[in-house]
C-alpha positions in Angstrom: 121.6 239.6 -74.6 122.0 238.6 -71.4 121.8 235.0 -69.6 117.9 235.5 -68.4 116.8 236.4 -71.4 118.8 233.5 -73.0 117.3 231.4 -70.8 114.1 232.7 -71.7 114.4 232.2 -75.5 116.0 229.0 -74.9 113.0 227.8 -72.9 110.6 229.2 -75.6 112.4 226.9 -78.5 112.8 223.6 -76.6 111.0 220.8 -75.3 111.7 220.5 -71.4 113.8 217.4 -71.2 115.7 219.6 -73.7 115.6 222.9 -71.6 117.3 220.8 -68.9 119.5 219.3 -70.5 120.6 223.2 -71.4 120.9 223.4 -67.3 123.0 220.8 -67.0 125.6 222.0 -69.9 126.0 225.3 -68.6 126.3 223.7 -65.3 128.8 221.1 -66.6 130.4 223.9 -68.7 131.4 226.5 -65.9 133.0 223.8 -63.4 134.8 222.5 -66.3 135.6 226.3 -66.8 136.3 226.9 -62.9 139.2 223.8 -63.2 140.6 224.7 -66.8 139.8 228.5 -67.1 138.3 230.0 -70.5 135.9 233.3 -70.5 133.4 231.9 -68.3 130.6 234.5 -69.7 131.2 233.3 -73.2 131.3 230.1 -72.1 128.0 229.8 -70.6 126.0 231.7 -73.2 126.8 229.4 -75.8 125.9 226.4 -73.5 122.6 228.2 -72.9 122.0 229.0 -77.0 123.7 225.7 -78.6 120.5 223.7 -78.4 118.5 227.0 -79.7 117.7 225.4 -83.5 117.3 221.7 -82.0 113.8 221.6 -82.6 113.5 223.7 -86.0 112.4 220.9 -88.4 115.1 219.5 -91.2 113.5 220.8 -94.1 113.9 224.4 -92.1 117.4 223.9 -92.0 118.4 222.5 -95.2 116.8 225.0 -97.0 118.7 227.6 -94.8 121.5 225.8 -95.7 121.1 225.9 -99.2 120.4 230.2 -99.4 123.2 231.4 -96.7 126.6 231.1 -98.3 128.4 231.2 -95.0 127.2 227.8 -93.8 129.0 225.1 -95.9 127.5 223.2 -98.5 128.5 219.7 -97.5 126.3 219.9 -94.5 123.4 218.6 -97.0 125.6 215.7 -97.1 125.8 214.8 -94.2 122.8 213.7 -91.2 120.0 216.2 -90.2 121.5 215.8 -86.5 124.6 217.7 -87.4 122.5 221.0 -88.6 121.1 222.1 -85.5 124.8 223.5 -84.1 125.5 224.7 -87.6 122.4 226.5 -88.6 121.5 227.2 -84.9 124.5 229.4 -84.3 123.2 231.5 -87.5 120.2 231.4 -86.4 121.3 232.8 -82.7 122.6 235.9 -84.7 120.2 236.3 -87.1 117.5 236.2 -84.6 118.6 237.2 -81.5 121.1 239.5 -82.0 124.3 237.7 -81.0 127.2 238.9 -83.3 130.1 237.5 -80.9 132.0 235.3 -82.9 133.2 233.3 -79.9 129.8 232.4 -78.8 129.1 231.3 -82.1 131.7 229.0 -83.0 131.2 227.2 -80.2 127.4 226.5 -80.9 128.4 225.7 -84.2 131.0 223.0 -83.2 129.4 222.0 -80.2 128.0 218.7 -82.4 131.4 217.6 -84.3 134.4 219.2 -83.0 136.7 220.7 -84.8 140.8 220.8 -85.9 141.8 223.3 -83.2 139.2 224.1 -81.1 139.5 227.1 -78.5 139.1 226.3 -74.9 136.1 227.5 -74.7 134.9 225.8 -78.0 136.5 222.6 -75.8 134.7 222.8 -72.9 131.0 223.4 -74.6 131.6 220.7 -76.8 132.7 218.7 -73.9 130.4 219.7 -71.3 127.3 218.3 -73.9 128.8 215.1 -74.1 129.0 214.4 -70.3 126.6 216.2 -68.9 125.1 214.1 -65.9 121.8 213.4 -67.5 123.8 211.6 -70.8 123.7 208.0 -69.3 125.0 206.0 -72.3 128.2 203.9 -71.9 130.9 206.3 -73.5 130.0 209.2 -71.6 131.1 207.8 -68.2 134.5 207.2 -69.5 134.7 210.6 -71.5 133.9 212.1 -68.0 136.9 210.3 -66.4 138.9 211.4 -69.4 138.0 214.9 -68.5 139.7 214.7 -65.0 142.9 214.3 -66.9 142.5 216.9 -68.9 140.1 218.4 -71.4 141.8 217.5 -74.4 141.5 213.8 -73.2 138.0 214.0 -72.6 137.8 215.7 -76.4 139.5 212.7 -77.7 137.3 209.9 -75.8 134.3 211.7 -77.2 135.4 212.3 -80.6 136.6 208.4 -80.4 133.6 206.8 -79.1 131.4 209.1 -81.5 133.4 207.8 -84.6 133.0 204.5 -83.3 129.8 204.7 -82.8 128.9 206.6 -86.1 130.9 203.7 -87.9 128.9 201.1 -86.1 125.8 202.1 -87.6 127.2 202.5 -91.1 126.7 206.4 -90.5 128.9 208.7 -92.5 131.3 210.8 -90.3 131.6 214.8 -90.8 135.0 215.9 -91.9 135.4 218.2 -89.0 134.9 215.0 -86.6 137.8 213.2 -88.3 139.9 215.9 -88.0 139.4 216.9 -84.5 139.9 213.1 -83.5 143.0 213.6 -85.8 144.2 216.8 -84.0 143.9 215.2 -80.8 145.4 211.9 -81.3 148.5 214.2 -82.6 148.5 216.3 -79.6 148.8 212.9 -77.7 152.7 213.5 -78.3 152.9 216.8 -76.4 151.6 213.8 -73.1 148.2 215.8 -72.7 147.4 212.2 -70.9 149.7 213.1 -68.1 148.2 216.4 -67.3 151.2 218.3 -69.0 
């Protein structure tokens, strides 16, 4: 598949606040690809599909959940706002043909991170979060964390997402807590000062 008919399918499934908010990932995406490198093709793909399932309705979802053995279980656990990356990237190969496991992780984590993420996985999940259109507080500072470096911007995001999450008496997917975890470990190898 290439990017036009992404596009296309992409524009099909959302609403159009939604579609451009797609634009501005894959826009935010490839400059943070053109600083930090990362496959840019890959890259921009899954910033075009990783919204593809946004609009599928929960029940949709959970029930997709609950017959495909390769999406995990605990998903049903955890807020309907988490399955749209999950069951959106199987629903990017099931219905439009994309088998690259590369794209698909990164639509998959695109929502909560995850221990170890690739670069590209990084700069997807990145590039949502601080896209210009997102205008809540944390975003501005997860963009000036992203000047540092990406692994800085992943760890204001993942921070200010807890936070948030926690604020609201929200329960926190595992793979959030361990991302956040990851990072703040990494902090020791002085990511902060651009090494």
């Amino acid at each position: 598949m290439n990017e036009q008919e992404a596009l296309s399918a992409v524009k099909e499934a959302l609403k159009p606040q939604r579609y451009e908010h797609t634009l501005r990932v894959t826009e935010t995406a490839e400059q943070l690809c053109h600083v930090y490198g990362g496959n840019l093709q890959k890259i921009r793909l899954a910033s075009i599909l990783h919204d593809y399932a946004k609009y599928r309705s929960a029940s949709e979802m959970r029930n997709t959940v609950k017959e495909e053995a390769d999406l995990p279980d605990q998903l049903l656990d955890f807020g309907d706002e988490l399955l749209h990356s999950f069951v959106g990237a199987f629903y990017v190969k099931k219905e439009l043909g994309i088998a690259d496991k590369d794209v698909l992780q990164m639509i998959a984590s695109h929502t909560t991170g995850r221990e170890q993420m690739s670069l590209e996985e990084e700069i997807v999940f990145l590039a949502d979060y601080i896209e210009p259109g997102r205008t809540f507080p944390g975003a501005a500072e997860a963009r000036k964390a992203s000047k540092v470096s990406l692994e800085a911007g992943c760890l204001s995001a993942l921070s200010q997402t807890i936070t948030f999450l926690v604020s609201k008496r929200i329960s926190v997917y595992p793979d959030t807590f361990a991302a956040y975890n990851y990072y703040i470990m990494k902090r020791k190898d002085d990511f902060f000062n651009g090494k």
